[in-house]
C-alpha positions as YAML, in Angstrom:
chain: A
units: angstrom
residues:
- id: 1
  name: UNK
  ca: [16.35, -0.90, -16.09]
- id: 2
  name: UNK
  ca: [14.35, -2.08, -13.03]
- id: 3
  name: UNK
  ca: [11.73, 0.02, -11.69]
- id: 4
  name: UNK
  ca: [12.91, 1.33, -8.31]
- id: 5
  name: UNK
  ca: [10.13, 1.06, -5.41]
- id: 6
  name: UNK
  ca: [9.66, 2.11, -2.23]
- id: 7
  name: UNK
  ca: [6.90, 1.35, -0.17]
- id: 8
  name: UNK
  ca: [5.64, 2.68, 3.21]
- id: 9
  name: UNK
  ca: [3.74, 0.61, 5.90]
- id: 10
  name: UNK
  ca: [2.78, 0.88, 9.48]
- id: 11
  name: UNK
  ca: [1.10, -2.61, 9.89]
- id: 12
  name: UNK
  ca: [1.97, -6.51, 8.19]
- id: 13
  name: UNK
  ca: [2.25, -5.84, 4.68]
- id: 14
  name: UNK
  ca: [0.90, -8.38, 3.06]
- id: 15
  name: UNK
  ca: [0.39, -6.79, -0.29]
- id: 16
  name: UNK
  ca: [3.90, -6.56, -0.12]
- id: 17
  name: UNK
  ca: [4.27, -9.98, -0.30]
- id: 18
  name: UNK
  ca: [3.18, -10.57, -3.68]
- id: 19
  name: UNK
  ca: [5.70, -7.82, -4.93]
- id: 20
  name: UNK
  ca: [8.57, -9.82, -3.32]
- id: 21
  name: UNK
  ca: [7.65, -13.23, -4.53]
- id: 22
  name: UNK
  ca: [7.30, -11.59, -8.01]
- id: 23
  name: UNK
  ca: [10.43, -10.42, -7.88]
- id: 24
  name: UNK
  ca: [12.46, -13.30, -6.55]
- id: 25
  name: UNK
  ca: [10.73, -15.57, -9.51]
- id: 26
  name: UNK
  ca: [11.89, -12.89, -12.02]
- id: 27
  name: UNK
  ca: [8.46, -12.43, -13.26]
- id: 28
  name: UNK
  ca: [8.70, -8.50, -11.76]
- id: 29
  name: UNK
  ca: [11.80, -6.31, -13.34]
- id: 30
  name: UNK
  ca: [11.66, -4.27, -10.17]
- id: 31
  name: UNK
  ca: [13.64, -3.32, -6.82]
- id: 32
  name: UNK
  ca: [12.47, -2.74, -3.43]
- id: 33
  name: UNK
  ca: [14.91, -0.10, -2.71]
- id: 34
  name: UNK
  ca: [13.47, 0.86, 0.69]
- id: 35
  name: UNK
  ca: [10.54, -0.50, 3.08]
- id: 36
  name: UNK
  ca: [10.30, 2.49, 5.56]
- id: 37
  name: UNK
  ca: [7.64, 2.34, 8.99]
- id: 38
  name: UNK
  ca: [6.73, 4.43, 11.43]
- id: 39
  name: UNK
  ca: [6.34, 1.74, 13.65]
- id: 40
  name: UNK
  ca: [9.82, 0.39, 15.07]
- id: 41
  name: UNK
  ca: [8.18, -3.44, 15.07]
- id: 42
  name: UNK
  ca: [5.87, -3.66, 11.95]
- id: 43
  name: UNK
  ca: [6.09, -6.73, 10.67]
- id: 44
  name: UNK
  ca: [6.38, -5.04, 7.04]
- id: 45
  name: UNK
  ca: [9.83, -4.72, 8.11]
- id: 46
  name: UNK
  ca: [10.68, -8.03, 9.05]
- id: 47
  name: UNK
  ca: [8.76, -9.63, 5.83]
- id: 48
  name: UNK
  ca: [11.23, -6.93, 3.51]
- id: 49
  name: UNK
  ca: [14.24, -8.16, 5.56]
- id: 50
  name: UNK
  ca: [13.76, -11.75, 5.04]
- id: 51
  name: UNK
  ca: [14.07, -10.95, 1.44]
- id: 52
  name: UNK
  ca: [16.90, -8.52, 1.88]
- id: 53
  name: UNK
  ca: [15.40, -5.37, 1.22]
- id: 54
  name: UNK
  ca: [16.58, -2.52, 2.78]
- id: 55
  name: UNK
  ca: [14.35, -1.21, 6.03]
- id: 56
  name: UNK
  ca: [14.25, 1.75, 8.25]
- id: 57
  name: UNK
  ca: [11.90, 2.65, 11.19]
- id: 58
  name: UNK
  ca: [11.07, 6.51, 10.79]
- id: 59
  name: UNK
  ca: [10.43, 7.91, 14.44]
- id: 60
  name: UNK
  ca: [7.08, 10.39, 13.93]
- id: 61
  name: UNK
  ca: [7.39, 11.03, 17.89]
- id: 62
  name: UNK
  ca: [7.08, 14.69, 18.54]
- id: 63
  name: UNK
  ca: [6.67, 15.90, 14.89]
- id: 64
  name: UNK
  ca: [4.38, 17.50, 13.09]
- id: 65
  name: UNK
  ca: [2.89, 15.88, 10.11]
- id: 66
  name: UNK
  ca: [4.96, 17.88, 7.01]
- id: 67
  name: UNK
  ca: [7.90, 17.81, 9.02]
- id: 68
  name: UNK
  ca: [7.55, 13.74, 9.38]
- id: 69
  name: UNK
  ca: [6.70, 13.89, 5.67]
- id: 70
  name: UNK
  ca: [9.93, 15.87, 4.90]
- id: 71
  name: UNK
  ca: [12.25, 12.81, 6.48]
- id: 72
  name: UNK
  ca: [10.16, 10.12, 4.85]
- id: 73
  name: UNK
  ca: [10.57, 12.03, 1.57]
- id: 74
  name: UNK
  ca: [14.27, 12.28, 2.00]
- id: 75
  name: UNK
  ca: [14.96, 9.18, 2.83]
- id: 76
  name: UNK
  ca: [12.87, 8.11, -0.76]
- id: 77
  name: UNK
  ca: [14.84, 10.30, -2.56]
- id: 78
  name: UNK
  ca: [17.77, 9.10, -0.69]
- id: 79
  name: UNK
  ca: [16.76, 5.57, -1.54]
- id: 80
  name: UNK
  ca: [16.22, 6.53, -5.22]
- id: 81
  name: UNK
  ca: [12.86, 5.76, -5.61]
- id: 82
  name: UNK
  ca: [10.81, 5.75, -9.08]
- id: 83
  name: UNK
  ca: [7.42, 4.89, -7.21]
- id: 84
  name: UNK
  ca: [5.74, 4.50, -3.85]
- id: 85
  name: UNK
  ca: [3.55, 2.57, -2.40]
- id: 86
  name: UNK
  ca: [1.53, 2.99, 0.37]
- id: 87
  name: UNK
  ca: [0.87, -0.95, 1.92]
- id: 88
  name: UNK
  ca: [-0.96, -0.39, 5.42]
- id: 89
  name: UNK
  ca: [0.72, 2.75, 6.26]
- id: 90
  name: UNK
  ca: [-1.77, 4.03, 8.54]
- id: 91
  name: UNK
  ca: [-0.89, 7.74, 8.26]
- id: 92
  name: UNK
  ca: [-2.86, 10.30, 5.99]
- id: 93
  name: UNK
  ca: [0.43, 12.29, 4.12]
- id: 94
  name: UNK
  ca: [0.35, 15.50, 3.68]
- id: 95
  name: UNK
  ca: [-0.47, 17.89, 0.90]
- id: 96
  name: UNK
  ca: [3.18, 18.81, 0.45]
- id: 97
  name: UNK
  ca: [4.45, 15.05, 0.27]
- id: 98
  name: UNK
  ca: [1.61, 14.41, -1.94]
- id: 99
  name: UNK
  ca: [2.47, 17.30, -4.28]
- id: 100
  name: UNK
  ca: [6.64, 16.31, -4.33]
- id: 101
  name: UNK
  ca: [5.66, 12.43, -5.12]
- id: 102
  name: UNK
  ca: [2.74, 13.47, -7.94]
- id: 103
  name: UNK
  ca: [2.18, 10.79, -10.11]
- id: 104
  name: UNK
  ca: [4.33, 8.59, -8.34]
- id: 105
  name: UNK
  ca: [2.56, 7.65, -4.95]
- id: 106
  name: UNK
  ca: [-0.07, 4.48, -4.97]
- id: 107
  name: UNK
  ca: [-2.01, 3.57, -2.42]
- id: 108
  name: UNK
  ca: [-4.19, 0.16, -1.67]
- id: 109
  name: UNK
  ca: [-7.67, 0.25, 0.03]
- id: 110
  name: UNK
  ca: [-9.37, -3.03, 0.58]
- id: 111
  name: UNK
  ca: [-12.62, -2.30, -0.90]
- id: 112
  name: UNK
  ca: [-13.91, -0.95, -4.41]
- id: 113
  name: UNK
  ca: [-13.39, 2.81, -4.16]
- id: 114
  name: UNK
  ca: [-15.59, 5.08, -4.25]
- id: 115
  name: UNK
  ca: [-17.17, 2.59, -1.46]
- id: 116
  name: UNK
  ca: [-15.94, 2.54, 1.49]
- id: 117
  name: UNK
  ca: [-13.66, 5.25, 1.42]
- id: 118
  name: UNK
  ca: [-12.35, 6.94, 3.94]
- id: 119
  name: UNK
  ca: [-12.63, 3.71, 6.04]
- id: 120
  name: UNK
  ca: [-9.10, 1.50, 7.09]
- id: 121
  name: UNK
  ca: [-8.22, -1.91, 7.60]
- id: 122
  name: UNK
  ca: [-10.71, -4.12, 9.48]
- id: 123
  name: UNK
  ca: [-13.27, -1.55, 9.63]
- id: 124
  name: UNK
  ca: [-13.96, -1.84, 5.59]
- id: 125
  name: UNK
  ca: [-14.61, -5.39, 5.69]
- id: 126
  name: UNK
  ca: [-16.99, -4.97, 8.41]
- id: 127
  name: UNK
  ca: [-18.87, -2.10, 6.59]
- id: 128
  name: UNK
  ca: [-19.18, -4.47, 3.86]
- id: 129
  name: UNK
  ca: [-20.68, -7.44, 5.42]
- id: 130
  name: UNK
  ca: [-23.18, -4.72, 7.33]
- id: 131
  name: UNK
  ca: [-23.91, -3.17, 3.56]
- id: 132
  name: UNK
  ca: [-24.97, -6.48, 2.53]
- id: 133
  name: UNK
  ca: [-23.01, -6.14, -0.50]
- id: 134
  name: UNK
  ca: [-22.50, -9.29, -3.21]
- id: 135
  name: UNK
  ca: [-19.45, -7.95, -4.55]
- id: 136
  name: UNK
  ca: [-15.85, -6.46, -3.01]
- id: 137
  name: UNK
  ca: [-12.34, -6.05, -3.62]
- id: 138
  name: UNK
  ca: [-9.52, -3.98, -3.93]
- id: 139
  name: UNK
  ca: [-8.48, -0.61, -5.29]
- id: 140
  name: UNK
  ca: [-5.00, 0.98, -6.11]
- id: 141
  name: UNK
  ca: [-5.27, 4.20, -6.85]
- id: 142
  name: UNK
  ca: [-2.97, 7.72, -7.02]
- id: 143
  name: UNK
  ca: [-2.68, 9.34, -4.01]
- id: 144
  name: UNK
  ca: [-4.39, 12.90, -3.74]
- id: 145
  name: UNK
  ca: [-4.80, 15.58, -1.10]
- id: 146
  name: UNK
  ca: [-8.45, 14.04, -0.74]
- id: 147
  name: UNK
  ca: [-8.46, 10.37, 1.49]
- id: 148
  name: UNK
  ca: [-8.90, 7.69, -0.80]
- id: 149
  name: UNK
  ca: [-9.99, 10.12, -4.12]
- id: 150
  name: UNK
  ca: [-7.02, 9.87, -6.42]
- id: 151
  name: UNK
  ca: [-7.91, 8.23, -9.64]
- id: 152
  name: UNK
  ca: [-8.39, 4.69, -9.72]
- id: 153
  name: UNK
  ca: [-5.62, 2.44, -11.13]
- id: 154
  name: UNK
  ca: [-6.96, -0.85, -10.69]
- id: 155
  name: UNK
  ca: [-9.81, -2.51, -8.66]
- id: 156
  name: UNK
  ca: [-9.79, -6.46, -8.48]
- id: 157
  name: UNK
  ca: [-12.99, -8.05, -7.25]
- id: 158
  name: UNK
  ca: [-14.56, -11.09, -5.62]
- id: 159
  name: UNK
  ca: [-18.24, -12.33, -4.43]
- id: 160
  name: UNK
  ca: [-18.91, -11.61, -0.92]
- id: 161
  name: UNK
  ca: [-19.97, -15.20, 0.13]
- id: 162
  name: UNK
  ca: [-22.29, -16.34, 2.50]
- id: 163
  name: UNK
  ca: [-21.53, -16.99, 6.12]
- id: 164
  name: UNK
  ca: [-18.16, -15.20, 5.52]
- id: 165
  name: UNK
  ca: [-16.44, -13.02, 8.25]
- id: 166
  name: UNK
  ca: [-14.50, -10.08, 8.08]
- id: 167
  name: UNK
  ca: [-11.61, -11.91, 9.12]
- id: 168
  name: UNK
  ca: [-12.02, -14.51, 6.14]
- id: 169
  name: UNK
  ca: [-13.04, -11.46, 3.47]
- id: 170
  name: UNK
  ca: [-10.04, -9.11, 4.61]
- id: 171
  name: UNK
  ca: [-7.77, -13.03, 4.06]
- id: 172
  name: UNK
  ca: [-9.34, -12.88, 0.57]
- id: 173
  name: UNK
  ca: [-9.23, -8.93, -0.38]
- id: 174
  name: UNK
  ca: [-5.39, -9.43, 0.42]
- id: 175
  name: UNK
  ca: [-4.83, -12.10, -1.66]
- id: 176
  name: UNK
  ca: [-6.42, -9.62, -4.27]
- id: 177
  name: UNK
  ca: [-3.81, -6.64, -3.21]
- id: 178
  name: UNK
  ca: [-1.14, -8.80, -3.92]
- id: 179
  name: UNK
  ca: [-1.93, -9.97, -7.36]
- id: 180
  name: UNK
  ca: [-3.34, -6.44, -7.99]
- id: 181
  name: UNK
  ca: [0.26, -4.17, -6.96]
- id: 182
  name: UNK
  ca: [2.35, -6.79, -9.01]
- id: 183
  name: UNK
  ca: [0.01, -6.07, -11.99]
- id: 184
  name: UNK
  ca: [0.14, -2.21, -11.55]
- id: 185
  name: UNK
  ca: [4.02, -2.81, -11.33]
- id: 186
  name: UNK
  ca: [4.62, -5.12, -14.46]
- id: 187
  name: UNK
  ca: [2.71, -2.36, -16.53]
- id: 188
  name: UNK
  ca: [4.18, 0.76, -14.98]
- id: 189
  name: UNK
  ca: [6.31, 3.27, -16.37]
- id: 190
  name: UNK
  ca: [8.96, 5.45, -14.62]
...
């Protein structure tokens, strides 16, 4: 029986990517059952659609965070979902929707937890070059009540070349998120 996912994402997606390739060359036994935003024209959503995967903008306007949390969740359960991920969604869930998706709720942060934590999207990569770091990568990891502290599933790593940019090292860390979530999700068990 294929794994049922669900993933959440406010921005692009790319991780996602990887998943859906995966998929369509039948080396992944999963389904995307939904890709849910809270932004009306994230690209995630357009990238799922293009592979037919079900989508749905969730409107946060004018709600609290656990009572945003309670639709999302719904609409998971609704959706039947084994496991979520979290792929650019650029909201930190709440302690309730943590608690009901236990176990079940990955995340993806573009550096090598515990560094960098606490940090999103373009702002890691740029922390890393000013680090002076030799090494980065990716982490997926549970999601917990603290930002970015859940235990660590996987990391994936690469050099931090000279002359790079954080534009070119956030290019390459994604290429790492993708090969890294269709990993997790080849060995995972509902």
């Amino acid at each position: 029986m294929s794994l049922k996912v669900a993933i959440l994402g406010s921005t692009r997606g790319t991780a996602l990517q990887g998943i859906l390739d995966a998929i369509a060359a039948g080396t992944l036994d999963a389904e995307i059952v939904l890709v849910a935003s809270d932004k009306p024209t994230a690209p995630i959503l357009e990238r799922a659609a293009k592979y037919n995967a079900p989508t749905l903008f969730l409107d946060p306007a004018g709600l609290k965070r656990e009572a945003f949390d309670d639709i999302v969740s719904a609409a998971l359960h609704q959706a039947g979902a084994d496991l979520v991920l979290l792929i650019g969604y650029m909201r930190i869930v709440s302690a309730k929707f943590v608690n009901a998706w236990q176990g079940r709720l990955l995340n993806v942060h573009p550096s090598l937890l515990p560094a960098f934590g606490g940090l999103m999207n373009q702002r890691v990569h740029e922390a890393v070059l000013a680090a002076g770091v030799t090494e980065t990568g990716c982490t997926i990891h549970q999601v917990t009540e603290e930002v970015d502290g859940g235990p660590i599933v996987l990391q994936k790593r690469c050099p931090v070349l000279p002359g790079v940019t954080a534009e070119t090292l956030k290019d390459r860390v994604q290429a790492l998120e993708q090969a890294a979530f269709v990993e997790v999700l080849q060995q995972w068990r509902a």
